[in-house]
Every structure is written in C-alpha cells, then in structure tokens.
PyMOL CGO cylinders between C-alpha atoms (Angstrom):
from pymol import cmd
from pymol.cgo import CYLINDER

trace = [
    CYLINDER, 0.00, 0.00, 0.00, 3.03, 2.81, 0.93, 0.3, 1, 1, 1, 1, 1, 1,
    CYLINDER, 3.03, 2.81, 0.93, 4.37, 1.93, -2.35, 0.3, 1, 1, 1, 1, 1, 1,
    CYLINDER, 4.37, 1.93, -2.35, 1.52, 2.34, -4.06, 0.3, 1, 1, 1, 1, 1, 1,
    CYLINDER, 1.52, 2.34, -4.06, 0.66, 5.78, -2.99, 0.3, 1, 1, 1, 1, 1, 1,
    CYLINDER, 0.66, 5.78, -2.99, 3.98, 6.65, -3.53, 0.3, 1, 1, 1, 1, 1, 1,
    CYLINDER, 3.98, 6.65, -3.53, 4.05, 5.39, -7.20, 0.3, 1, 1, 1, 1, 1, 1,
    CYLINDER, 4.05, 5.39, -7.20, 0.92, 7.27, -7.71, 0.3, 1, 1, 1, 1, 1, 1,
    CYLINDER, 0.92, 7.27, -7.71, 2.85, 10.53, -6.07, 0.3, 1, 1, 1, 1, 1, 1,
    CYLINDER, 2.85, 10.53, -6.07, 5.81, 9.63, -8.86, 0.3, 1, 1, 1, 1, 1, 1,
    CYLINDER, 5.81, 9.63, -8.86, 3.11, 9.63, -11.30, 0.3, 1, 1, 1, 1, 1, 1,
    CYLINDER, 3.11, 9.63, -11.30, 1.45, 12.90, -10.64, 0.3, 1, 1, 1, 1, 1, 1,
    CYLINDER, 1.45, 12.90, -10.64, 4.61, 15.22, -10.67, 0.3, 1, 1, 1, 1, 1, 1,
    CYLINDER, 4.61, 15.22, -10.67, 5.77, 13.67, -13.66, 0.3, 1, 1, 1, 1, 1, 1,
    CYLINDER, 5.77, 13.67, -13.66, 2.88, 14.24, -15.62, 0.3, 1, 1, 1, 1, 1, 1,
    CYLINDER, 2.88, 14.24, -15.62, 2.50, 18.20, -13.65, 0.3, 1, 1, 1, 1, 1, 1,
    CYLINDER, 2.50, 18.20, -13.65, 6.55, 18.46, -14.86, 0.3, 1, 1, 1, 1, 1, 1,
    CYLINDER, 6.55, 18.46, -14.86, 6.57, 17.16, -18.47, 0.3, 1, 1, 1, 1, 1, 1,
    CYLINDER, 6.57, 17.16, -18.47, 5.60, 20.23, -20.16, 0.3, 1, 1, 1, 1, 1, 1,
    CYLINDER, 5.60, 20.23, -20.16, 9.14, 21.87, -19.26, 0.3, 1, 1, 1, 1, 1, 1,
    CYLINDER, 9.14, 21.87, -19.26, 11.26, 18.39, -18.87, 0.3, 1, 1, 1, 1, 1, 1,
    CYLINDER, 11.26, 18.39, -18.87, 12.73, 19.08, -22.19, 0.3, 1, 1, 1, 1, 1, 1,
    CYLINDER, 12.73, 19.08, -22.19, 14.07, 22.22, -21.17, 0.3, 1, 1, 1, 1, 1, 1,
    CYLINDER, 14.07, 22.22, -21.17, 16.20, 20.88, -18.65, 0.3, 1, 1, 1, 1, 1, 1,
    CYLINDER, 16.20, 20.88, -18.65, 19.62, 19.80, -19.18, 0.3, 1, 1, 1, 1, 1, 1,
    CYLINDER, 19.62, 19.80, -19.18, 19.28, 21.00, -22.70, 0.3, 1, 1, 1, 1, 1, 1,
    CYLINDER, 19.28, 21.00, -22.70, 21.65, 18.50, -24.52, 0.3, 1, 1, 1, 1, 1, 1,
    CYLINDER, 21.65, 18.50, -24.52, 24.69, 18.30, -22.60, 0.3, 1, 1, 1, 1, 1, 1,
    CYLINDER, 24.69, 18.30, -22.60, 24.03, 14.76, -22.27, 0.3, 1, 1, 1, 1, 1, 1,
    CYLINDER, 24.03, 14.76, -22.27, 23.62, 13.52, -25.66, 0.3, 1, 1, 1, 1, 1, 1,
    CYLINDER, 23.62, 13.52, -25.66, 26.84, 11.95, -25.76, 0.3, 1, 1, 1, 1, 1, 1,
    CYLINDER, 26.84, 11.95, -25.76, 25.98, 9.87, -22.88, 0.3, 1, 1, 1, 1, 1, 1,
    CYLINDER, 25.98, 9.87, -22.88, 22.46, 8.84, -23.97, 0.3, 1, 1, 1, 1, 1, 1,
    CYLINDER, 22.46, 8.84, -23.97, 24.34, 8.06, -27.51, 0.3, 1, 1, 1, 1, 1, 1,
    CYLINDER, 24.34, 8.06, -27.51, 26.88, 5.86, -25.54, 0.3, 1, 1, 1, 1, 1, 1,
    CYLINDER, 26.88, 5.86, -25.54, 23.82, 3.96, -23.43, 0.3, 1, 1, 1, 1, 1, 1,
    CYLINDER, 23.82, 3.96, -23.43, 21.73, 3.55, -26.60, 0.3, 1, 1, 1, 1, 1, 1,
    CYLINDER, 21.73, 3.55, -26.60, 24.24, 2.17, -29.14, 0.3, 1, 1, 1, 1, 1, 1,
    CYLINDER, 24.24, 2.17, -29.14, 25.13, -0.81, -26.56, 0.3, 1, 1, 1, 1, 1, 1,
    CYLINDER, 25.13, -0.81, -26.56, 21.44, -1.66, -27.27, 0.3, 1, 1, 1, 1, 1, 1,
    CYLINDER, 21.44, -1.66, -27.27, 20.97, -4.73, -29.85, 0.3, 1, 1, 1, 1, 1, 1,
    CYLINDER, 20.97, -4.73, -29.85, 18.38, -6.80, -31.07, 0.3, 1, 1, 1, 1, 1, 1,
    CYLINDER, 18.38, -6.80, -31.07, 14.02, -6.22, -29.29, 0.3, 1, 1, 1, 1, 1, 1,
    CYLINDER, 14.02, -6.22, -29.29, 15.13, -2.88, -26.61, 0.3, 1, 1, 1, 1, 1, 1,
    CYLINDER, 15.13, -2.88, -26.61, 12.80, -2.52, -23.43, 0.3, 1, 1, 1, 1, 1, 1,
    CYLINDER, 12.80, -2.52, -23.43, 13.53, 1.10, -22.79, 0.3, 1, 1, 1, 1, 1, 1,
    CYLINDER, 13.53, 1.10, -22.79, 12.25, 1.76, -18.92, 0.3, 1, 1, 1, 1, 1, 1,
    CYLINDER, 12.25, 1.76, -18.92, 11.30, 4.93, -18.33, 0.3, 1, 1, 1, 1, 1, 1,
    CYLINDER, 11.30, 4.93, -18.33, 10.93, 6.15, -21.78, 0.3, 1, 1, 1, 1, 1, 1,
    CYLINDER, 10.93, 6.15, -21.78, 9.99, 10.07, -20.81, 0.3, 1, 1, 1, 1, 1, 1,
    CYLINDER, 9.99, 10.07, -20.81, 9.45, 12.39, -23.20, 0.3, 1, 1, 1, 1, 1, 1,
    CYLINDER, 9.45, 12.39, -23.20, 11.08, 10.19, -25.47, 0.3, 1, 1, 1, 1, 1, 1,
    CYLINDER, 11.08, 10.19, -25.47, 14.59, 11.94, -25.15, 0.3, 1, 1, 1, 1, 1, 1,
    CYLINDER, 14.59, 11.94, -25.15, 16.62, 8.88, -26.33, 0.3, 1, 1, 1, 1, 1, 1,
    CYLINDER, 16.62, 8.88, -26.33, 14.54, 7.74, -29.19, 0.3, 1, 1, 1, 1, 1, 1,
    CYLINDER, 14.54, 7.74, -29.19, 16.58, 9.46, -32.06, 0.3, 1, 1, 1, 1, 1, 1,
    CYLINDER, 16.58, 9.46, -32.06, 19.37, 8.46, -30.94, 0.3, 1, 1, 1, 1, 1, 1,
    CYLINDER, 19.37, 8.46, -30.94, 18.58, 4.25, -31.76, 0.3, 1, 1, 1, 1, 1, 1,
    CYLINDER, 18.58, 4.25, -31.76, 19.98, 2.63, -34.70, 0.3, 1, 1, 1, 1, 1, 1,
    CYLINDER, 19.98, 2.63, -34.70, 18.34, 0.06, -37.25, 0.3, 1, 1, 1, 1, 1, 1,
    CYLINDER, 18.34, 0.06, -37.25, 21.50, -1.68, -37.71, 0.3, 1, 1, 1, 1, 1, 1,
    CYLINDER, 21.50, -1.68, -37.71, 21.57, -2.51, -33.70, 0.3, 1, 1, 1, 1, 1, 1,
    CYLINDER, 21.57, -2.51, -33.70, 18.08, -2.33, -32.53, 0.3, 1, 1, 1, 1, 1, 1,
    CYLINDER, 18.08, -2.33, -32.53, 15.18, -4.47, -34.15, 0.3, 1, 1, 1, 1, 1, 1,
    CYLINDER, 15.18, -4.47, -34.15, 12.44, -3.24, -32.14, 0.3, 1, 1, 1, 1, 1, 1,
    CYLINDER, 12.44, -3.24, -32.14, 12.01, -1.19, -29.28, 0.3, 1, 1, 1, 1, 1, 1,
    CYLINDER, 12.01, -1.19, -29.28, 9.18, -1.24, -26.89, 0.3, 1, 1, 1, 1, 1, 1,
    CYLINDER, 9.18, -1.24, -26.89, 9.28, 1.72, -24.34, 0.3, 1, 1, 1, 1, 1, 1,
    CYLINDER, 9.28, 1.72, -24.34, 7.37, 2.40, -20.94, 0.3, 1, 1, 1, 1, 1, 1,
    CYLINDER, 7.37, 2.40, -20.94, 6.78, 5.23, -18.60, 0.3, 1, 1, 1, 1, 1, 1,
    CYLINDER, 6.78, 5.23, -18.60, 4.54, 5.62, -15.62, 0.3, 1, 1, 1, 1, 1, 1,
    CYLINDER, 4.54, 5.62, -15.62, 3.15, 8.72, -16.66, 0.3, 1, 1, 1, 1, 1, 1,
    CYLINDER, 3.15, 8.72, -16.66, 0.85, 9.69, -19.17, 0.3, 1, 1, 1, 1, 1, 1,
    CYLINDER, 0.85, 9.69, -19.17, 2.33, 13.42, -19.40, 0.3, 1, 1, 1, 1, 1, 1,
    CYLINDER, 2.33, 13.42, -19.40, 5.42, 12.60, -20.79, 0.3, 1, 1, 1, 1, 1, 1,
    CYLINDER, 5.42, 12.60, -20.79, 4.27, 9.66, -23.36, 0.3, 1, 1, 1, 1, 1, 1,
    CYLINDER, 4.27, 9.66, -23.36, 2.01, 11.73, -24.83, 0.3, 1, 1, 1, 1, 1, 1,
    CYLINDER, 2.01, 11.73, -24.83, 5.40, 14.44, -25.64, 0.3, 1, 1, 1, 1, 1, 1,
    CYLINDER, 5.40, 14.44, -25.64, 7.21, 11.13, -26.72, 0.3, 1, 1, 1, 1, 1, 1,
    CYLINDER, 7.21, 11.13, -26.72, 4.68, 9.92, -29.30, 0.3, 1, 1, 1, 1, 1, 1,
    CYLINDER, 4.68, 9.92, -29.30, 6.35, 13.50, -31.44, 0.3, 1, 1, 1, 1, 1, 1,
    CYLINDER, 6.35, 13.50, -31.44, 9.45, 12.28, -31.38, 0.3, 1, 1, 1, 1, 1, 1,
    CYLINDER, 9.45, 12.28, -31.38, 11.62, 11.01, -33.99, 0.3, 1, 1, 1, 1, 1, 1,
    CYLINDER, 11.62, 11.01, -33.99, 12.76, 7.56, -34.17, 0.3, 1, 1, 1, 1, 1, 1,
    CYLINDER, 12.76, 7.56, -34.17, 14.45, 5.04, -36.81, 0.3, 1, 1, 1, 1, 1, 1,
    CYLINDER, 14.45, 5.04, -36.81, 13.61, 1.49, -35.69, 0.3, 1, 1, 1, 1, 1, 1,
    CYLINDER, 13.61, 1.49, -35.69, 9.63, 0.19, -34.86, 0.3, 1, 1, 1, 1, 1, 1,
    CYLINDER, 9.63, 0.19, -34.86, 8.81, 1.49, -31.74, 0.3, 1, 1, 1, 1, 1, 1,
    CYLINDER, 8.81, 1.49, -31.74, 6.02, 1.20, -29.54, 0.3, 1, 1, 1, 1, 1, 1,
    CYLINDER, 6.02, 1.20, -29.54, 4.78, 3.20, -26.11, 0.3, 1, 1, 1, 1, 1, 1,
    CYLINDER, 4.78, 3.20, -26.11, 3.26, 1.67, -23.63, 0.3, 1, 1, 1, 1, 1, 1,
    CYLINDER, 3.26, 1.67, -23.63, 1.78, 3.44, -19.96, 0.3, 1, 1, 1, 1, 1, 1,
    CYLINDER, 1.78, 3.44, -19.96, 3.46, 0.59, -17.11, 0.3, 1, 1, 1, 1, 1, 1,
    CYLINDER, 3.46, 0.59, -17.11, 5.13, 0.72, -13.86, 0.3, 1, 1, 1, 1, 1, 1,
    CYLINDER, 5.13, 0.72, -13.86, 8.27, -0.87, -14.05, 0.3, 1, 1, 1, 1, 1, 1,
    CYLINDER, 8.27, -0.87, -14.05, 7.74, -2.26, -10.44, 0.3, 1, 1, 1, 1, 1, 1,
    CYLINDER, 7.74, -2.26, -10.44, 5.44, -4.73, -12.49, 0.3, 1, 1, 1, 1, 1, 1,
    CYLINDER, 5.44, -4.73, -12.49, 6.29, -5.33, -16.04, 0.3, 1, 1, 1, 1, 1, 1,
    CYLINDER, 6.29, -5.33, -16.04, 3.33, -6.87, -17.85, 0.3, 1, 1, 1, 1, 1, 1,
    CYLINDER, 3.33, -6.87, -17.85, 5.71, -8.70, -20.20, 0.3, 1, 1, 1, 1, 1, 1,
    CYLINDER, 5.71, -8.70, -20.20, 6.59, -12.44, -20.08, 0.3, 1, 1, 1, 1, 1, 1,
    CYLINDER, 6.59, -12.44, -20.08, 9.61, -14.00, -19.25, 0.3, 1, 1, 1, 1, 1, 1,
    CYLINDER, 9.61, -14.00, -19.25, 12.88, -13.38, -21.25, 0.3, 1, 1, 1, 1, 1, 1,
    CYLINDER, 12.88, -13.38, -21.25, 10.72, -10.72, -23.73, 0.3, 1, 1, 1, 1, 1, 1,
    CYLINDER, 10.72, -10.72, -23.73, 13.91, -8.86, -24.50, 0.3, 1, 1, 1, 1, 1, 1,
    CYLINDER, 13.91, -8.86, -24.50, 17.57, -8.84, -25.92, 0.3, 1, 1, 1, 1, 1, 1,
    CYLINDER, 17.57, -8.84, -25.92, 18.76, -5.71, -23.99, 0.3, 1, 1, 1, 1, 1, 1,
    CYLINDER, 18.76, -5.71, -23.99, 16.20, -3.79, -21.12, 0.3, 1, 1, 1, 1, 1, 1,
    CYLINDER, 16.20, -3.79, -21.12, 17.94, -0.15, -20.47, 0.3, 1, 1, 1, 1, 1, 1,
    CYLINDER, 17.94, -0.15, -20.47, 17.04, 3.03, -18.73, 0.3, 1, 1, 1, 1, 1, 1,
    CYLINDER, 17.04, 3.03, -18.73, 18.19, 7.00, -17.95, 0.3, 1, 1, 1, 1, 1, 1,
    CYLINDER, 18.19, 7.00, -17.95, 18.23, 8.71, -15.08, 0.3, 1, 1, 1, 1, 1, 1,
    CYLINDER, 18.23, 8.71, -15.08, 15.14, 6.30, -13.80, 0.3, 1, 1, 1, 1, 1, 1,
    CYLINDER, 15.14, 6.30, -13.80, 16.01, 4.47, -11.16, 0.3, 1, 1, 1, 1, 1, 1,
    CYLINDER, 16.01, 4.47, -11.16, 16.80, 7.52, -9.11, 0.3, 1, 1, 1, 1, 1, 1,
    CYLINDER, 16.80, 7.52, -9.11, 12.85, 8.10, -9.15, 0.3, 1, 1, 1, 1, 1, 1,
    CYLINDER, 12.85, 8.10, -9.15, 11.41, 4.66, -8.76, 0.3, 1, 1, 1, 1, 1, 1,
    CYLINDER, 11.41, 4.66, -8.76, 9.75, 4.10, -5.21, 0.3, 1, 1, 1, 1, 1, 1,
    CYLINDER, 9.75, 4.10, -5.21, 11.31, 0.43, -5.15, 0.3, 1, 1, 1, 1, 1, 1,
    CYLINDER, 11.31, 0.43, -5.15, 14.21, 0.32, -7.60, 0.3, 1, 1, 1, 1, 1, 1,
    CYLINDER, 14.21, 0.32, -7.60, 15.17, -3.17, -6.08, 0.3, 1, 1, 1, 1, 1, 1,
    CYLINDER, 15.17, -3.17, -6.08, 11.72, -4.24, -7.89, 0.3, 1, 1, 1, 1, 1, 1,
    CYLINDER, 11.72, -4.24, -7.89, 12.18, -2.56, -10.69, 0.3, 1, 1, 1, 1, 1, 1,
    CYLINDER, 12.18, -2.56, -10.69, 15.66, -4.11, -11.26, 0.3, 1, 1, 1, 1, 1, 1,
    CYLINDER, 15.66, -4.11, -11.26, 14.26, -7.68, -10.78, 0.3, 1, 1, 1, 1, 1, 1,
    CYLINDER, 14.26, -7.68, -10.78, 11.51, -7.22, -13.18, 0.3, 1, 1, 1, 1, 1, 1,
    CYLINDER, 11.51, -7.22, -13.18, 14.63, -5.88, -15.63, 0.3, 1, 1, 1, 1, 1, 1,
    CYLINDER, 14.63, -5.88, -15.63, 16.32, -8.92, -15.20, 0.3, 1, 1, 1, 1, 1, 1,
    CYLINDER, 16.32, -8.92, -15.20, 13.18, -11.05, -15.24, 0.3, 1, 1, 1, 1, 1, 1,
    CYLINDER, 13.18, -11.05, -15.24, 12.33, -10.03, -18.95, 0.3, 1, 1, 1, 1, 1, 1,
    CYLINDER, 12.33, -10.03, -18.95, 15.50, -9.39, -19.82, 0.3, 1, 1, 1, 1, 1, 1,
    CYLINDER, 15.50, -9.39, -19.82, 17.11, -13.22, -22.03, 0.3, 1, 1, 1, 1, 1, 1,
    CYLINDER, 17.11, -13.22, -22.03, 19.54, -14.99, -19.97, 0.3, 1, 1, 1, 1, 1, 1,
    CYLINDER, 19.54, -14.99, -19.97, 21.84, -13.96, -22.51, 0.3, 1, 1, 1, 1, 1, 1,
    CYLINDER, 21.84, -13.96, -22.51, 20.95, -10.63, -22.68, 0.3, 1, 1, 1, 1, 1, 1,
    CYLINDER, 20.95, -10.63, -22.68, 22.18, -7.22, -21.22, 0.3, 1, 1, 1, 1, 1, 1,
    CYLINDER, 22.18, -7.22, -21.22, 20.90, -4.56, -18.68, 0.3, 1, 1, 1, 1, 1, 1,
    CYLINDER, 20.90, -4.56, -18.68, 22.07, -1.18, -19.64, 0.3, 1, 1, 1, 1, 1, 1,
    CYLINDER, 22.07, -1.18, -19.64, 21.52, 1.80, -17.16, 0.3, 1, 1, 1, 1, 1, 1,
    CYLINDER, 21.52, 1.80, -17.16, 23.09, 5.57, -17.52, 0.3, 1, 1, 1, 1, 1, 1,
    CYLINDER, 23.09, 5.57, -17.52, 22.28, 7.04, -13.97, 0.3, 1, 1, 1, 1, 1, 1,
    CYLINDER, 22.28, 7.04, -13.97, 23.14, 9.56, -11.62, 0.3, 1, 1, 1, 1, 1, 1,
    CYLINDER, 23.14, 9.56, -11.62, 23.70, 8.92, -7.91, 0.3, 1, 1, 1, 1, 1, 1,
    CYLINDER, 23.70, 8.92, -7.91, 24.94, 9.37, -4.26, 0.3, 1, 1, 1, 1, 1, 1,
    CYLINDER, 24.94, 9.37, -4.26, 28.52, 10.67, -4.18, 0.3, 1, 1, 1, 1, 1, 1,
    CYLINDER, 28.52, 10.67, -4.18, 30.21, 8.51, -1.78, 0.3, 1, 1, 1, 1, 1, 1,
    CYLINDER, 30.21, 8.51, -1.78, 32.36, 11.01, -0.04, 0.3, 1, 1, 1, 1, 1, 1,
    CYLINDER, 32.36, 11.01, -0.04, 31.78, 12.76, 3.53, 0.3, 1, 1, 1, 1, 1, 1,
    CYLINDER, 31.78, 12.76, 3.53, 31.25, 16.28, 2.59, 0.3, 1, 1, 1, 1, 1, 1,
    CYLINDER, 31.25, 16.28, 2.59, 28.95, 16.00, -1.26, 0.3, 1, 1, 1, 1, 1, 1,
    CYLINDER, 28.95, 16.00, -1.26, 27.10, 12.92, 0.05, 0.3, 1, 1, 1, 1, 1, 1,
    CYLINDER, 27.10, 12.92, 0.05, 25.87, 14.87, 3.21, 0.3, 1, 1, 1, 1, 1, 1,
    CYLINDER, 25.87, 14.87, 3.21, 24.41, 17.64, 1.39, 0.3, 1, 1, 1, 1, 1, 1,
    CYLINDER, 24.41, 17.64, 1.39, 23.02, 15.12, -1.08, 0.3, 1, 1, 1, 1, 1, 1,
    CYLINDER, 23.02, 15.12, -1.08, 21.55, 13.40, 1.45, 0.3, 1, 1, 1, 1, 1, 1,
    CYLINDER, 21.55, 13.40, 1.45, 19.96, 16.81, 3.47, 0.3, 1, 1, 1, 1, 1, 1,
    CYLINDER, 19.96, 16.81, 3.47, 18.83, 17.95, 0.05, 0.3, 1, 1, 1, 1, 1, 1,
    CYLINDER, 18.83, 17.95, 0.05, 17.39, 14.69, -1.00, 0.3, 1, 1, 1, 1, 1, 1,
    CYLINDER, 17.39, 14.69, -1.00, 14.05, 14.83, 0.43, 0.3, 1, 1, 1, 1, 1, 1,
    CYLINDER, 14.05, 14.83, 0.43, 13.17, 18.12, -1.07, 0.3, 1, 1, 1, 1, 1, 1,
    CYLINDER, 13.17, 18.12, -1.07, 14.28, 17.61, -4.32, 0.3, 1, 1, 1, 1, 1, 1,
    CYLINDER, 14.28, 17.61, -4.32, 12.17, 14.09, -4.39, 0.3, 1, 1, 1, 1, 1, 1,
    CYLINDER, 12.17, 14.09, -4.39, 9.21, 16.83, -2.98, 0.3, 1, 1, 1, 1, 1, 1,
    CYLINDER, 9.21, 16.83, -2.98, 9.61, 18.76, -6.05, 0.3, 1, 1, 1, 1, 1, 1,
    CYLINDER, 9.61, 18.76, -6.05, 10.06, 17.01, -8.65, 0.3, 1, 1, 1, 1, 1, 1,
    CYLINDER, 10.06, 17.01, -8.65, 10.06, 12.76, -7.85, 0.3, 1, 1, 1, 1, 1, 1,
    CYLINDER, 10.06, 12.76, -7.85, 13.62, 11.84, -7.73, 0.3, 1, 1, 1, 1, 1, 1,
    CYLINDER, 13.62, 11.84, -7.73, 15.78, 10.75, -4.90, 0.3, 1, 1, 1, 1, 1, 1,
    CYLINDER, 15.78, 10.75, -4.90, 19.54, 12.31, -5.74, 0.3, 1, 1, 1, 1, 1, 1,
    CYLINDER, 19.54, 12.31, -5.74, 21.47, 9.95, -3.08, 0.3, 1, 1, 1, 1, 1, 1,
    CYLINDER, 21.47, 9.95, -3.08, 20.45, 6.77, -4.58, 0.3, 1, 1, 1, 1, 1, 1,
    CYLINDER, 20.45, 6.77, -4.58, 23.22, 4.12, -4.63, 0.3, 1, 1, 1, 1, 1, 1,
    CYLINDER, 23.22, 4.12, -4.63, 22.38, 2.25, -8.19, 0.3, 1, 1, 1, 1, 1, 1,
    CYLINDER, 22.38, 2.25, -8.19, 25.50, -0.27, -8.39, 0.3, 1, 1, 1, 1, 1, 1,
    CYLINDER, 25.50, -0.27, -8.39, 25.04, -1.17, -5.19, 0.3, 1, 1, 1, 1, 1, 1,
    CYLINDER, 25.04, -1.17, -5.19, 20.86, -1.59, -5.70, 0.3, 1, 1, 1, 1, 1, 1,
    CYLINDER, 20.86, -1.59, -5.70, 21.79, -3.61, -9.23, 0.3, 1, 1, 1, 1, 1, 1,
    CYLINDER, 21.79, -3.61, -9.23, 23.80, -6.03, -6.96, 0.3, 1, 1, 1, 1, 1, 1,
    CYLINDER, 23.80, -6.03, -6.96, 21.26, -5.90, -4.43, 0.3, 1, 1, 1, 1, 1, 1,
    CYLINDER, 21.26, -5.90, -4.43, 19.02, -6.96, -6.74, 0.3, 1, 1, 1, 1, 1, 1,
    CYLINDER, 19.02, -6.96, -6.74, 20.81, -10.10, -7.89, 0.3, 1, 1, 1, 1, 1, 1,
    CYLINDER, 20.81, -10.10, -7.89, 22.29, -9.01, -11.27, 0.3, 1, 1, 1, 1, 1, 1,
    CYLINDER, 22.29, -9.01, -11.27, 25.68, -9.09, -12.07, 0.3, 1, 1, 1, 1, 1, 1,
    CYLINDER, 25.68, -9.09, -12.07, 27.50, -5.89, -12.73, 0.3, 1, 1, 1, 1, 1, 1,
    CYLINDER, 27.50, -5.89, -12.73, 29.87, -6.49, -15.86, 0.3, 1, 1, 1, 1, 1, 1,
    CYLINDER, 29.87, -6.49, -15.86, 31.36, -2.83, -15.70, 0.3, 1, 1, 1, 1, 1, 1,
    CYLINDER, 31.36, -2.83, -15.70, 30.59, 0.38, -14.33, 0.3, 1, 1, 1, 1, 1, 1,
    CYLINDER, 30.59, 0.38, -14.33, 32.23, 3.66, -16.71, 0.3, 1, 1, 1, 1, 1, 1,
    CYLINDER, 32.23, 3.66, -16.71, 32.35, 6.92, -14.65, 0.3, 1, 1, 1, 1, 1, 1,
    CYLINDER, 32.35, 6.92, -14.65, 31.18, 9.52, -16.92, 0.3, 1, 1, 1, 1, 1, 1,
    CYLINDER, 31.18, 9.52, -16.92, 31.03, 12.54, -14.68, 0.3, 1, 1, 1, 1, 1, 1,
    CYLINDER, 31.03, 12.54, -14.68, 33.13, 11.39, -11.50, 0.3, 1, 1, 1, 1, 1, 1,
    CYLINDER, 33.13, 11.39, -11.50, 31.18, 9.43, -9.07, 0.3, 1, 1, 1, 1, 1, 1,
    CYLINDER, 31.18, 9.43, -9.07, 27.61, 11.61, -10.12, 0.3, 1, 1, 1, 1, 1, 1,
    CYLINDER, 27.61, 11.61, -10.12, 26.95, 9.70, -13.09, 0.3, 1, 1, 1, 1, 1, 1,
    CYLINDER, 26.95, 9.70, -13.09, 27.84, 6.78, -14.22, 0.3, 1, 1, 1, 1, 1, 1,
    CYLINDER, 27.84, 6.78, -14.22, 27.14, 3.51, -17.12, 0.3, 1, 1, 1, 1, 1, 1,
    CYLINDER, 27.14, 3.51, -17.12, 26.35, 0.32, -16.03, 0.3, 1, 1, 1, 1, 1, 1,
    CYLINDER, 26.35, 0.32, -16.03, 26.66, -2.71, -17.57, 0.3, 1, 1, 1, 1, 1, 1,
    CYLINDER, 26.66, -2.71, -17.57, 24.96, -5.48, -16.09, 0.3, 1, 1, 1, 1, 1, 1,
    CYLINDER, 24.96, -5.48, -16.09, 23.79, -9.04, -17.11, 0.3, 1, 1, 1, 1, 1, 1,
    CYLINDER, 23.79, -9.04, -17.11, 20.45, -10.77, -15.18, 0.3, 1, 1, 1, 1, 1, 1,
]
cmd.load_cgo(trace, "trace")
C-alpha cells in the first residue's frame, strides 16, 4: 500500500513536470544517452521512456524493435512527437510490475530512472526477469557521491528535491543492481562518481 501511494505521487509530478522536462539539461548529455543507446541490440525494453529523449538516438542496424514504458501519461504523450528510426512502440506501465513475459527482450535499459522509482530493487528484478539470460541490462544514472562532505548535502537535500520534482539524488544504483541479484559487468564513470554507465547481465 506505501508503495503504491507513492508510485501514484511519482506519477502525478511527472505528468505536472513534463511540459518543461525538455528544457532541462538542454543536450549536454547527448553523448551519454548516444553511448547507453548504441550498446542496445536486437528487441530494446527502454524503462522509463519520458518524453522520449533517447529515441533518435537508436539505430536500425543494432536495434530491431524497441518497446518503451513510462509511468506517466504526461510525458508519453510528448514522446509519441518524437523522432525515431527502428519500430517502436509506447506503452503506460510501472516498471515495479512489467506486464511482459519472461525473457521478452535482448537488452532492457534506462536514464536517469532508477533515481525516481519508489522500489528500484523491484524494478531491477523485473529488468532482469524479462530481460534473455543472454541478454544485457544497460543503465546511464546519476547517484549518491560517496564522499563525507557532497554525500551529506546530497543526502539533506534529498528529500526536497524528491518533494519537487520525484527523484531521490542519493540513490546508490550499483550497489541496488547487486542488491538486486544481477551481475555488474562494468561500471564507466562519466562525470566522477555523479553519473555513471552500467553494464549489467540478469
């Protein structure tokens, strides 16, 4: 029931924010999204799907399909005008409970989503759980700053910033994908210890 209500929380200030979420962080990130996306191969589960932010950035030649999900109605409606290359479809689900059988997909990835889940452990077992045994888990995410000073102002700041605007900024991802029971193949620092690429395997 808690998580529930605060799913449905998640749900209502991403729909009240996705009228200006394109505005923020401009493209700054593109290379990183670019990076995430082109690890991608064969049917793509993209979690957390957005505003759609990532979808010009897949390749035919890598990705066959892509099926992509977002809790909230707000920002799939902005990510139906988006441009992409491969077959795509967008679909309104809770990645806490993926309505997709077993082994569904060659690669399951996210951005900066797991920072906002309620119970990212869940999430990252129903990633695994659709994801082949052969397949690959791809996550570009920012998180906690393990060090005394930055992750004690992340951690004071934390609750208001999940307040405003649904995500928790001193999340600790690796160690949740571990937690979770996948197994971390590499993890590529991209902006120190803020944000980083996983690469993980169910």
């Amino acid at each position: 029931m808690i998580r529930e209500r605060e799913t449905a929380a998640v749900r209502r200030k991403f729909d009240r924010n996705a009228r200006w979420f394109d505005a923020g962080g401009g493209t700054a990130d593109a290379p990183w999204r670019v990076r995430l996306i082109r690890e991608a191969r064969g049917r793509v589960l993209e979690i957390g799907v957005g505003t759609g932010k990532n979808l010009p950035f897949y390749d035919p030649a890598g990705t066959t399909e892509l099926v992509g999900i977002d809790l909230s109605p707000g920002m799939l409606a902005r990510a139906r005008f988006k441009p992409c290359r491969v077959p795509v479809t967008l679909l309104e689900m809770d990645a806490q409970r993926l309505a997709f059988p077993d082994a569904s997909f060659d690669t399951v990835l996210a951005s900066y989503v797991f920072c906002s889940i309620p119970d990212p452990i869940a999430a990252l077992r129903e990633a695994a759980r659709v994801c082949r045994p052969d397949g690959r888990i791809l996550l570009l995410e920012h998180m906690r700053v393990d060090r005394p000073v930055i992750g004690a102002l992340m951690d004071a700041a934390a609750p208001l910033v999940s307040a405003l605007v649904g995500c928790r900024i001193n999340r600790r991802t690796v160690e949740n994908v571990r937690l979770a029971g996948l197994t971390v193949e590499r993890v590529e620092p991209l902006k120190g210890d803020l944000v980083k690429l996983i690469y993980a395997r169910p």
